[in-house]
C-alpha positions as semicolon CSV with decimal commas, in nm:
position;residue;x (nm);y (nm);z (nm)
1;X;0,000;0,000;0,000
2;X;0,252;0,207;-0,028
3;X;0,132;0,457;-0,276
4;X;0,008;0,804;-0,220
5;X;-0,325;0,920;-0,301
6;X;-0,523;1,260;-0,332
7;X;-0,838;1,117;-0,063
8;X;-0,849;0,767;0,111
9;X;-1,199;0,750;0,205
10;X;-1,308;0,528;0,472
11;X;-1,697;0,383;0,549
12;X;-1,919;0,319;0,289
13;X;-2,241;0,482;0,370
14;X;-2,414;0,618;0,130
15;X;-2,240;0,943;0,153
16;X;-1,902;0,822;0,155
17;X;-1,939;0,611;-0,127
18;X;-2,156;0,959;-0,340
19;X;-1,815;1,100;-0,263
20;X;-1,591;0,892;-0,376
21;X;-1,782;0,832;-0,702
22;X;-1,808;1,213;-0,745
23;X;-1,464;1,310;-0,674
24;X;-1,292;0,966;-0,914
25;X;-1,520;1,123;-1,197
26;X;-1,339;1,472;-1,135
27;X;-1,021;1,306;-1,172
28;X;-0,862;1,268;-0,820
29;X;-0,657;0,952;-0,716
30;X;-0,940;0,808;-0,467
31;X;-0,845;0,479;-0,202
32;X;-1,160;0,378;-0,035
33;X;-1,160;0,134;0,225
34;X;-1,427;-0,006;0,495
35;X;-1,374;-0,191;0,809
36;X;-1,689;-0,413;0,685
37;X;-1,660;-0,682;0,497
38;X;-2,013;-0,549;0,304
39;X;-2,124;-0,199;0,117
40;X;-2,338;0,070;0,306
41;X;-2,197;0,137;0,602
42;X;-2,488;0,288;0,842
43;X;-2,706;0,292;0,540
44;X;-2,697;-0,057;0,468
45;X;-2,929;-0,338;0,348
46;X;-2,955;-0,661;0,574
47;X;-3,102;-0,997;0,509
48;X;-3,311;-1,182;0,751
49;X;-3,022;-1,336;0,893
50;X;-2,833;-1,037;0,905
51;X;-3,130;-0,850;1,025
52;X;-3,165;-1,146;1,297
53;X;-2,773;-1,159;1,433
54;X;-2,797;-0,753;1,479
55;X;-3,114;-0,767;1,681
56;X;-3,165;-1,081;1,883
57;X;-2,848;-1,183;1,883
58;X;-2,846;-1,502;1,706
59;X;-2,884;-1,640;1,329
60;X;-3,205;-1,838;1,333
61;X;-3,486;-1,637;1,225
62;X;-3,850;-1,832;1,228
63;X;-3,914;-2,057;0,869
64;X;-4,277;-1,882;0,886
65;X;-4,136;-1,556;0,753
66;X;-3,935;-1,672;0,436
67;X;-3,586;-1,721;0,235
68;X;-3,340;-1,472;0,416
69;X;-3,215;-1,365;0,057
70;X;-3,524;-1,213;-0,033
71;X;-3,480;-0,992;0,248
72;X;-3,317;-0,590;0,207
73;X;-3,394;-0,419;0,510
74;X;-3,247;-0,039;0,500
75;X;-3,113;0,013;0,837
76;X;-3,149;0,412;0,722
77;X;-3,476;0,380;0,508
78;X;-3,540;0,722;0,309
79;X;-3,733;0,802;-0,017
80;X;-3,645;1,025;-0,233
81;X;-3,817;1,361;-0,420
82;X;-3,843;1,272;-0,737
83;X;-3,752;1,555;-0,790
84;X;-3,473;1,645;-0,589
85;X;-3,123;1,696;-0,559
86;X;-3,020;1,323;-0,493
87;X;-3,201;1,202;-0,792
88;X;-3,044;1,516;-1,015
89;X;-2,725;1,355;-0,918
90;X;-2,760;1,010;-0,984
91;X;-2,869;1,113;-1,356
92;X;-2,628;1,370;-1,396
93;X;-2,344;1,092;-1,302
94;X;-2,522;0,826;-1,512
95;X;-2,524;0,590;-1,193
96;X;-2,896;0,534;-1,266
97;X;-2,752;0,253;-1,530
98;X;-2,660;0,025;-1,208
99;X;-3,016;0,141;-1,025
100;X;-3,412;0,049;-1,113
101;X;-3,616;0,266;-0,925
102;X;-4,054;0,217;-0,810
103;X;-4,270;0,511;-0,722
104;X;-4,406;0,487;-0,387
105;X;-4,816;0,456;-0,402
106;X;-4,921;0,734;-0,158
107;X;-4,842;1,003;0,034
108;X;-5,034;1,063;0,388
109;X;-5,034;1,232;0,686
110;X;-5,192;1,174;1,036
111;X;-5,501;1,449;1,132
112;X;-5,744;1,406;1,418
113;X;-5,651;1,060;1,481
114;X;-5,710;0,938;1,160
115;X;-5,468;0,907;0,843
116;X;-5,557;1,085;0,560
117;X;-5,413;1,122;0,185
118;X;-5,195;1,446;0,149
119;X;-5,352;1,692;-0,116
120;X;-5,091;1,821;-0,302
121;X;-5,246;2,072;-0,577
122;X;-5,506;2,282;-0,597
123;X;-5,796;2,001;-0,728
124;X;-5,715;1,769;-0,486
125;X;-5,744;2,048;-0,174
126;X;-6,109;2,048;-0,320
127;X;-6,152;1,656;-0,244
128;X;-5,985;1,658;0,036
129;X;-6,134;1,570;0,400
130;X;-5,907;1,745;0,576
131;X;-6,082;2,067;0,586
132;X;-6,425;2,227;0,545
133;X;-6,568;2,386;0,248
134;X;-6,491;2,743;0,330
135;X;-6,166;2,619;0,431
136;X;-6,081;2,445;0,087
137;X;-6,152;2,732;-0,083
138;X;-5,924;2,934;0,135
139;X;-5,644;2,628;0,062
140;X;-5,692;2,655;-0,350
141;X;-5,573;2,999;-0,313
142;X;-5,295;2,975;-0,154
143;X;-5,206;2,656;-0,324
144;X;-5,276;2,868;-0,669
145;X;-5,057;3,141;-0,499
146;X;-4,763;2,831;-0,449
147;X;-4,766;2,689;-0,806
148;X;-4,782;3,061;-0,958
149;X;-4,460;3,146;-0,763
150;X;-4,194;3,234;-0,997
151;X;-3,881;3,386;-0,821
152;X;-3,755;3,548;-1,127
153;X;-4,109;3,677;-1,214
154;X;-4,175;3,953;-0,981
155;X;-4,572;3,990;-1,084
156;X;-4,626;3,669;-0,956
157;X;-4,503;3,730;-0,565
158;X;-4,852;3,892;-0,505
159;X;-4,651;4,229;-0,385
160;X;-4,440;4,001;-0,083
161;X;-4,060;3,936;-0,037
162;X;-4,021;3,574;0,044
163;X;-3,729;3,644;0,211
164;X;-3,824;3,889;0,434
165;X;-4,181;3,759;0,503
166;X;-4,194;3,464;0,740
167;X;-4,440;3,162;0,673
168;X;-4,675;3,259;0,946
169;X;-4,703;3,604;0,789
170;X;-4,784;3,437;0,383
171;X;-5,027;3,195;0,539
172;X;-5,197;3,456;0,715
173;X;-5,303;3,649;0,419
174;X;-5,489;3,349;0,358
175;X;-5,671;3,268;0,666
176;X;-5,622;2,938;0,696
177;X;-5,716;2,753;1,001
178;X;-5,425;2,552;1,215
179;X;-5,519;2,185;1,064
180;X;-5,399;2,302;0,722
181;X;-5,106;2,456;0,826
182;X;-5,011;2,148;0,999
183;X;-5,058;1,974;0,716
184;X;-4,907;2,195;0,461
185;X;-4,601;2,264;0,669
186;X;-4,506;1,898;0,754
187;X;-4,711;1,700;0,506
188;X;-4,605;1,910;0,171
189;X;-4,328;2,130;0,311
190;X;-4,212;1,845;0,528
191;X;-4,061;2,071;0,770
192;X;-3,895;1,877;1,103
193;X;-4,091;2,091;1,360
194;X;-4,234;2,447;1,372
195;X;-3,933;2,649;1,348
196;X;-4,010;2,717;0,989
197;X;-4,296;2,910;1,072
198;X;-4,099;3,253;1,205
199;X;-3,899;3,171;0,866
200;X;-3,849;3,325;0,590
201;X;-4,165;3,180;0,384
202;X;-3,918;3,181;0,048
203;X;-3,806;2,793;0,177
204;X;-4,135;2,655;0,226
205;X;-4,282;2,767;-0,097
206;X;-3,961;2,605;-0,271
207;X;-4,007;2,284;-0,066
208;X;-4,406;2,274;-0,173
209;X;-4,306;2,337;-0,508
210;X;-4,064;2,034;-0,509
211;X;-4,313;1,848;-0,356
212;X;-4,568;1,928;-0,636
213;X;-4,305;1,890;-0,967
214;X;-4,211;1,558;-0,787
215;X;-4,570;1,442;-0,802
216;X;-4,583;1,552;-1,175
217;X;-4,232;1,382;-1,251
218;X;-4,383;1,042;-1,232
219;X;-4,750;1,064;-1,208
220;X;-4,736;0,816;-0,973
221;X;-4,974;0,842;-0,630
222;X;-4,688;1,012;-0,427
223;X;-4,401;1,220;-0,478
224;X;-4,123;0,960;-0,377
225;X;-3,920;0,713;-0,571
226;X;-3,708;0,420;-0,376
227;X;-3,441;0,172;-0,555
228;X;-3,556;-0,179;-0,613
229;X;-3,395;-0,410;-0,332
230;X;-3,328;-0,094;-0,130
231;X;-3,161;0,171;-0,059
232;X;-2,844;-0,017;-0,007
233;X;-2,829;-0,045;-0,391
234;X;-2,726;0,317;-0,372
235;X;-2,320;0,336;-0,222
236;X;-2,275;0,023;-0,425
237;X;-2,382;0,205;-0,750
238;X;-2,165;0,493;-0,622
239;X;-1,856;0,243;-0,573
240;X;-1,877;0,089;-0,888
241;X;-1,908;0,492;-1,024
242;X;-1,566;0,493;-0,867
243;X;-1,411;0,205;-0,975
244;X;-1,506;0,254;-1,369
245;X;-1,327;0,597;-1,308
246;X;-0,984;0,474;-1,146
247;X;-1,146;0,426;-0,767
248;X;-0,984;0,148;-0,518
249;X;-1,148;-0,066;-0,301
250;X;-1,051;-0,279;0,012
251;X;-1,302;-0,383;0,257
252;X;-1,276;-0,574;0,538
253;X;-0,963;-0,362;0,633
254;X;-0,975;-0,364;1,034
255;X;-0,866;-0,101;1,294
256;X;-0,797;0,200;0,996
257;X;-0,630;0,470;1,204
258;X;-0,602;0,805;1,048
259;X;-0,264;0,943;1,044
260;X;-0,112;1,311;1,134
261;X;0,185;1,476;1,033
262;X;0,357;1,748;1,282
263;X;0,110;2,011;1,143
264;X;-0,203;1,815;1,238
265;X;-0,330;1,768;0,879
266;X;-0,431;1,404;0,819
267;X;-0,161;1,235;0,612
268;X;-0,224;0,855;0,549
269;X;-0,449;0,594;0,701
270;X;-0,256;0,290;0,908
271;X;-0,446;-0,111;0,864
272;X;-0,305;-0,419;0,961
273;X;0,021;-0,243;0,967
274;X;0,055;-0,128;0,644
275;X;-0,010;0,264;0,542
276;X;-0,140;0,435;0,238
277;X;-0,052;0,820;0,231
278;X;-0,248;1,116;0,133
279;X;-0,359;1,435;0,092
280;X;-0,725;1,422;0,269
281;X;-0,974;1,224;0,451
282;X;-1,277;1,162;0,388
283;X;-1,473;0,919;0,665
284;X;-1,838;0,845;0,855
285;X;-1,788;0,993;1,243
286;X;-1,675;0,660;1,367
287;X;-1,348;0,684;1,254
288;X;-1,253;0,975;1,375
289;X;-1,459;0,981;1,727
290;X;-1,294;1,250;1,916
291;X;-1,387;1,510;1,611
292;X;-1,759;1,472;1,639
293;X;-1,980;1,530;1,887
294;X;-2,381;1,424;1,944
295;X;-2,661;1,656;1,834
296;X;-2,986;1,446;1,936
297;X;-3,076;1,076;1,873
298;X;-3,332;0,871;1,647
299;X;-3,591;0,624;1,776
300;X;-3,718;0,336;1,595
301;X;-3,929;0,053;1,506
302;X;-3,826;-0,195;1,236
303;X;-4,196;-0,394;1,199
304;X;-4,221;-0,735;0,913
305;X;-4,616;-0,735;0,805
306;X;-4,870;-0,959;0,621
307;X;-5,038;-0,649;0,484
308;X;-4,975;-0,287;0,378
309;X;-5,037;-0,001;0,654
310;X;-5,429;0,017;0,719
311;X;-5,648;0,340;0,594
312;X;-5,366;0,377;0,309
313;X;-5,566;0,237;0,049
314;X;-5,395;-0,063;0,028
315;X;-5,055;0,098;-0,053
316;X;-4,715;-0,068;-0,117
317;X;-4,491;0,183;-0,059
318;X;-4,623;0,467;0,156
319;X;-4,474;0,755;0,359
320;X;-4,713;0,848;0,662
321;X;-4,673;1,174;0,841
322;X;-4,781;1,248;1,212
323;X;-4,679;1,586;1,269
324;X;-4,581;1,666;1,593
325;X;-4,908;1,885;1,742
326;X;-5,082;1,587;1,620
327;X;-4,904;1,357;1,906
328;X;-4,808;1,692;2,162
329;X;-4,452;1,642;2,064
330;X;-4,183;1,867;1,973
331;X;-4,094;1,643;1,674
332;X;-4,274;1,502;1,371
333;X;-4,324;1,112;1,369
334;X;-4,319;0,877;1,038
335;X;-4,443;0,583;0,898
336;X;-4,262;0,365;0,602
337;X;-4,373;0,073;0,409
338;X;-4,255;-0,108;0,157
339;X;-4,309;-0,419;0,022
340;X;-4,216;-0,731;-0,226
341;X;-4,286;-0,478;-0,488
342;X;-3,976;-0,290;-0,423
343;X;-3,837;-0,637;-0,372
344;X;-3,690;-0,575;-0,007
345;X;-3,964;-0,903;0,129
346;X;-4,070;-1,203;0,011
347;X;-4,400;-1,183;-0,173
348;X;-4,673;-1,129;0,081
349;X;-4,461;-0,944;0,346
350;X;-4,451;-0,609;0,387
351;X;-4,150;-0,386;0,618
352;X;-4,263;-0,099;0,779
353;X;-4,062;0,149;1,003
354;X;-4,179;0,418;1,244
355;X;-3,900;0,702;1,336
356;X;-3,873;0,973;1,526
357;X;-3,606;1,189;1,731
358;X;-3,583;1,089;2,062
359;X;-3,702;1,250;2,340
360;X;-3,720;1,041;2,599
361;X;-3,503;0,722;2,708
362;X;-3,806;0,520;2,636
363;X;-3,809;0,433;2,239
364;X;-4,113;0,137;2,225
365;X;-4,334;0,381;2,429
366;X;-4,269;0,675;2,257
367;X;-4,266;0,526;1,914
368;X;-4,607;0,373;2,046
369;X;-4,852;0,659;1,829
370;X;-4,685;0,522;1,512
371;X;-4,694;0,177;1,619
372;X;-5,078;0,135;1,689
373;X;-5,117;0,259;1,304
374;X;-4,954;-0,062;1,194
375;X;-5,198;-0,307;1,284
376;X;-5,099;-0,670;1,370
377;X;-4,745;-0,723;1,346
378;X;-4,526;-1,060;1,244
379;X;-4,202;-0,929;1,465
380;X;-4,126;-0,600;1,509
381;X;-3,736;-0,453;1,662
382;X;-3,643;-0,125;1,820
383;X;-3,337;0,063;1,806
384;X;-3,200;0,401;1,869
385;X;-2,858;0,583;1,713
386;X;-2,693;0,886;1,826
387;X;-2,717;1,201;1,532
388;X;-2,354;1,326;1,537
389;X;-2,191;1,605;1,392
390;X;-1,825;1,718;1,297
391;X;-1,649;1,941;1,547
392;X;-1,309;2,018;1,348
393;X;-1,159;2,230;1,079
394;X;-1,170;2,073;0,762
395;X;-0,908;2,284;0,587
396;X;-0,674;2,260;0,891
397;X;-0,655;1,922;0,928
398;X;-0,776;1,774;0,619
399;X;-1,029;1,547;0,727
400;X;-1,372;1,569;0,566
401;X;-1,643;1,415;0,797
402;X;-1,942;1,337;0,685
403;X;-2,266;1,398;0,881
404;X;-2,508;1,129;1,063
405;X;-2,717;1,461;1,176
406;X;-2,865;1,414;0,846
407;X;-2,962;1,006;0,897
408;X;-3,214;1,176;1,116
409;X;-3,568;1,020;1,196
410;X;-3,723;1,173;0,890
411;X;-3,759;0,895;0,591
412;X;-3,679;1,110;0,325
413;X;-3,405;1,271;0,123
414;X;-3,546;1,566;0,038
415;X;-3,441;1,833;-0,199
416;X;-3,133;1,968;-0,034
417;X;-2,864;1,779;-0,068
418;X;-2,737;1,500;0,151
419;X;-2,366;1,587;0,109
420;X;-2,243;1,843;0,356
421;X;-2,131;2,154;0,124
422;X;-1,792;2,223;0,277
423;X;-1,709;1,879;0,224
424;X;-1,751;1,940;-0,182
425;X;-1,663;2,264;-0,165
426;X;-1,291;2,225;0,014
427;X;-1,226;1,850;-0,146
């Protein structure tokens, strides 16, 4: 190994592996190595068996629930916008050749204790059960109002500065009651929480207006797309990106210790004795531990059904949305499906995960809300995992970590993008 290189990147997570695919097309002598002996890092895919070992601890799941192989469980399960900046990547880097992707069947959120679909244009706000006639019409014109919104076009900002005026100031022009801003803010906008409300309103127009040139994209029942067998299809697409451009791989490399020279810029990366020198670093927080530090933690449910989600028309693939007022939280819950149709279960079996930041050090009761949408469940797991965040100077030390503060509970990649820009930027 004794060769130097421009980055050695270590992990392969989704966003280490987006990386190294992105910066072997530009050119740049790229070393990527993993202390797994498998792709995708926090983001991976597991098999029943897998899925078994990690969770109870041993390697014989029940016969009753199918072949193992037919099995992807994400451990970080996320749709994308079909419209977004993820997807605008993987076509602009022609990874979509090593990729099939299914749009998801509905989009929904959870009002008055029941789940309803999300209306996403101006017709379907008239349908919709969510509000009241008067209300509805109020809705339409704002909606109007959101797919009119040209930045460049100043006759169509209706006399207001989105960047100035905050959401709770737009929506107020139009009257509408707290329901529909619930469900426009976390449903459509799919805002966290309510910060975005004493916000500049310019973001949540552009996130509606994803949301509704998503929908058109496909003309499928939601605005989401998700790989077939996962989304740990995704860093391996990005690693063979990599390797078709000049990329090296080694997994299964144990113990790889970043190295420093006198000047505290990372230098080379040390494994089974041997090191490989470079210019920068690129790695997932667990390499470099003592650079990061934790910024809140996720809590979930990882359920295996015979059937889709009730009261979501019978669904496949479905994101559900319980926005936090909903549950008197201070953070937004979600629901996932998927099924055999995105082949990630046998046929007949359906995965399902409910998510949301943790806020207490009780995960199965406070995941309970999105549980008890589920119905009857074949086995079901919990789990929790710290968000973290880098703490150090990327151009003073030369080591580019990349953020788990974005694996947060939300299941969805949604238009920003999921690379940290400094990391881009300074590589």
């Amino acid at each position: 190994m004794d060769e130097e290189y421009d980055v050695i990147v270590l992990g392969t997570g989704l966003k280490e592996c987006i990386l190294s695919g992105l910066l072997s097309v530009d050119g740049l002598k790229v070393l990527h190595m993993d202390r797994n002996d498998y792709y995708g890092g926090e983001s991976s895919s597991l098999n029943l068996i897998q899925l078994w070992k990690r969770f109870r601890g041993n390697d014989k799941p029940p016969a009753h629930l199918g072949a193992s192989r037919d099995y992807n469980v994400d451990m970080i399960p996320k749709f994308m916008m079909a419209n977004g900046t993820l997807v605008r990547v993987l076509i602009h880097t022609d990874v979509t050749k090593y990729l099939s992707f299914k749009a998801g069947d509905g989009s929904y959120v959870f009002n008055k204790g029941k789940v309803h679909k999300v209306p996403a244009t101006d017709m379907e706000a008239l349908k919709s059960p969510l509000m009241g006639l008067f209300e509805k019409r109020r809705a339409r014109k704002f909606f109007i109002y959101v797919q009119d919104y040209d930045e460049n076009d100043p006759k169509t900002h209706g006399g207001l500065d989105l960047t100035r005026v905050t959401t709770k100031e737009l929506i107020a022009k139009y009257g509408l009651d707290d329901n529909t801003i619930d469900f426009i803010g976390h449903a459509l906008a799919l805002h966290r929480d309510d910060r975005y409300l004493n916000e500049p309103a310019y973001d949540t127009v552009k996130r509606m207006k994803l949301y509704a040139e998503s929908l058109a994209r496909f003309e499928g029942g939601s605005p989401y797309i998700y790989p077939l067998y996962g989304l740990g299809e995704l860093p391996q697409a990005f690693a063979r990106l990599s390797a078709v451009y000049g990329g090296t791989y080694m997994l299964n490399k144990p113990e790889c210790k970043v190295e420093f020279d006198e000047e505290g810029k990372a230098c080379g990366v040390t494994s089974e004795g041997e090191t490989a020198r470079c210019k920068k670093v690129v790695c997932d927080p667990s390499y470099l531990p003592n650079k990061v530090r934790k910024v809140g933690k996720v809590a979930r449910a990882i359920a295996i059904m015979s059937h889709p989600i009730p009261n979501t028309d019978d669904s496949h693939s479905v994101q559900v949305i319980l926005p936090q007022k909903q549950l008197g939280r201070k953070s937004d819950m979600y629901l996932f499906c998927c099924s055999y149709t995105h082949n990630v279960a046998p046929k007949g079996k359906f995965i399902a995960f409910v998510s949301t930041e943790a806020e207490t050090d009780h995960p199965e009761s406070e995941l309970k809300p999105g549980i008890d949408l589920l119905g009857p469940v074949d086995e079901i797991f919990f789990d929790t995992y710290d968000r973290l965040e880098p703490v150090n100077e990327p151009t003073l030390d030369h080591c580019f970590i990349s953020t788990v503060s974005s694996y947060n509970a939300s299941l969805l990649f949604h238009g920003q993008s999921i690379i940290d820009s400094s990391s881009t930027t300074e590589l």
